[in-house]
N, C-alpha and C positions, 0 to 999 in steps of 0.2 A: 443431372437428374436430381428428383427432389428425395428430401429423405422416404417416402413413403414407396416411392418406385427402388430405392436401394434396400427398402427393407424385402419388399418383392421380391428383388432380384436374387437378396440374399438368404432367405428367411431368415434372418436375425432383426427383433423389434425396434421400432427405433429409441424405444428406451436404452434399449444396448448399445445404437449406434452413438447416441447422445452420451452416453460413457466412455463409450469408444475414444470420441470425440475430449471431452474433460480428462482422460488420462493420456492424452497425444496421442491417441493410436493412429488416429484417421484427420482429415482434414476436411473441412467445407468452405468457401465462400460463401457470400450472404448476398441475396438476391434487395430489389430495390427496397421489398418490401419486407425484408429479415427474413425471408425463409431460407435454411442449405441448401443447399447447392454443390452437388458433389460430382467430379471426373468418369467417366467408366472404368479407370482403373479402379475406383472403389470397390466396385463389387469384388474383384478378385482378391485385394489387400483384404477386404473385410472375411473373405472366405478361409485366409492363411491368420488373420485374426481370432477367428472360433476355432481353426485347429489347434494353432497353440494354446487357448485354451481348455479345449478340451485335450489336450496331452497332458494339463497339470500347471501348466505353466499361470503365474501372477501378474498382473498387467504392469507393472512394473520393471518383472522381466522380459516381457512381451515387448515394451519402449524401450528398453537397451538391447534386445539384441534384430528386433524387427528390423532395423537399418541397414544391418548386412544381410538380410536375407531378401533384402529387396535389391538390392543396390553393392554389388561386390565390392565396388571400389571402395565404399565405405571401411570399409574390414580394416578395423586393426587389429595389433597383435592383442588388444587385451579384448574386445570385441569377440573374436577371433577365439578365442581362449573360453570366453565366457559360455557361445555357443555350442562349442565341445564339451563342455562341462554339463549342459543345460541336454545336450543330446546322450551324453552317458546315462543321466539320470533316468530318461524315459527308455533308452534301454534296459536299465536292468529294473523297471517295471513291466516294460514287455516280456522281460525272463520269469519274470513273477508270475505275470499272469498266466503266462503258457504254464506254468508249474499250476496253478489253481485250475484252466481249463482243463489239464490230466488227469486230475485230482478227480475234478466232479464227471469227467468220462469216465473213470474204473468203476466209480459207485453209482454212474447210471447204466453204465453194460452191465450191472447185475441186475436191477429191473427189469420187469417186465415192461412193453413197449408200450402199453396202454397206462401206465402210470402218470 
């Protein structure tokens, strides 16, 4: 598929995909005529590509631990290490947040409902 059906597919622009792309996240071939040319596994890699970033995660971190989460047998032990480490952290932003969503429930259950 070409980049414009993977941005389709994925909603992600292909300005993004072309990042994606220059920071190794993703890969394309080049058609006769230079245009990419991307697998259908793209769409799903590119879909575990926006979640990690949207969990916080830097594309950098994103290219060193994307391999074993695609691909177990990849897994080393410092791989392996790294992605525990990368999964505690957005844990205890999940503990965070639950703490702020509480937060802003106690002082919207004193509101009125039409506020």
């Amino acid at each position: 598929m070409r980049i414009g059906q993977l941005s389709e597919a994925t909603g992600a622009s292909p300005r993004s995909l072309r990042y994606y792309e220059e920071q190794h996240l993703l890969v394309s071939t080049r058609s006769s005529s230079g245009q990419r040319i991307y697998t259908d596994e793209a769409v799903e890699r590119v879909a575990l590509i926006r979640d990690l970033f949207q969990a916080g995660l830097c594309s950098s971190t994103i290219a060193d631990i994307l391999p074993c989460m695609t691909d177990t047998a990849s897994q080393t032990p410092i791989l392996r290490a790294r992605l525990i480490s990368e999964r505690a952290i957005i844990s205890d932003q999940i503990e965070a947040m639950g703490k702020t969503l509480k937060a802003m429930d106690s002082v919207l259950g004193n509101l009125p409902l039409d506020a």
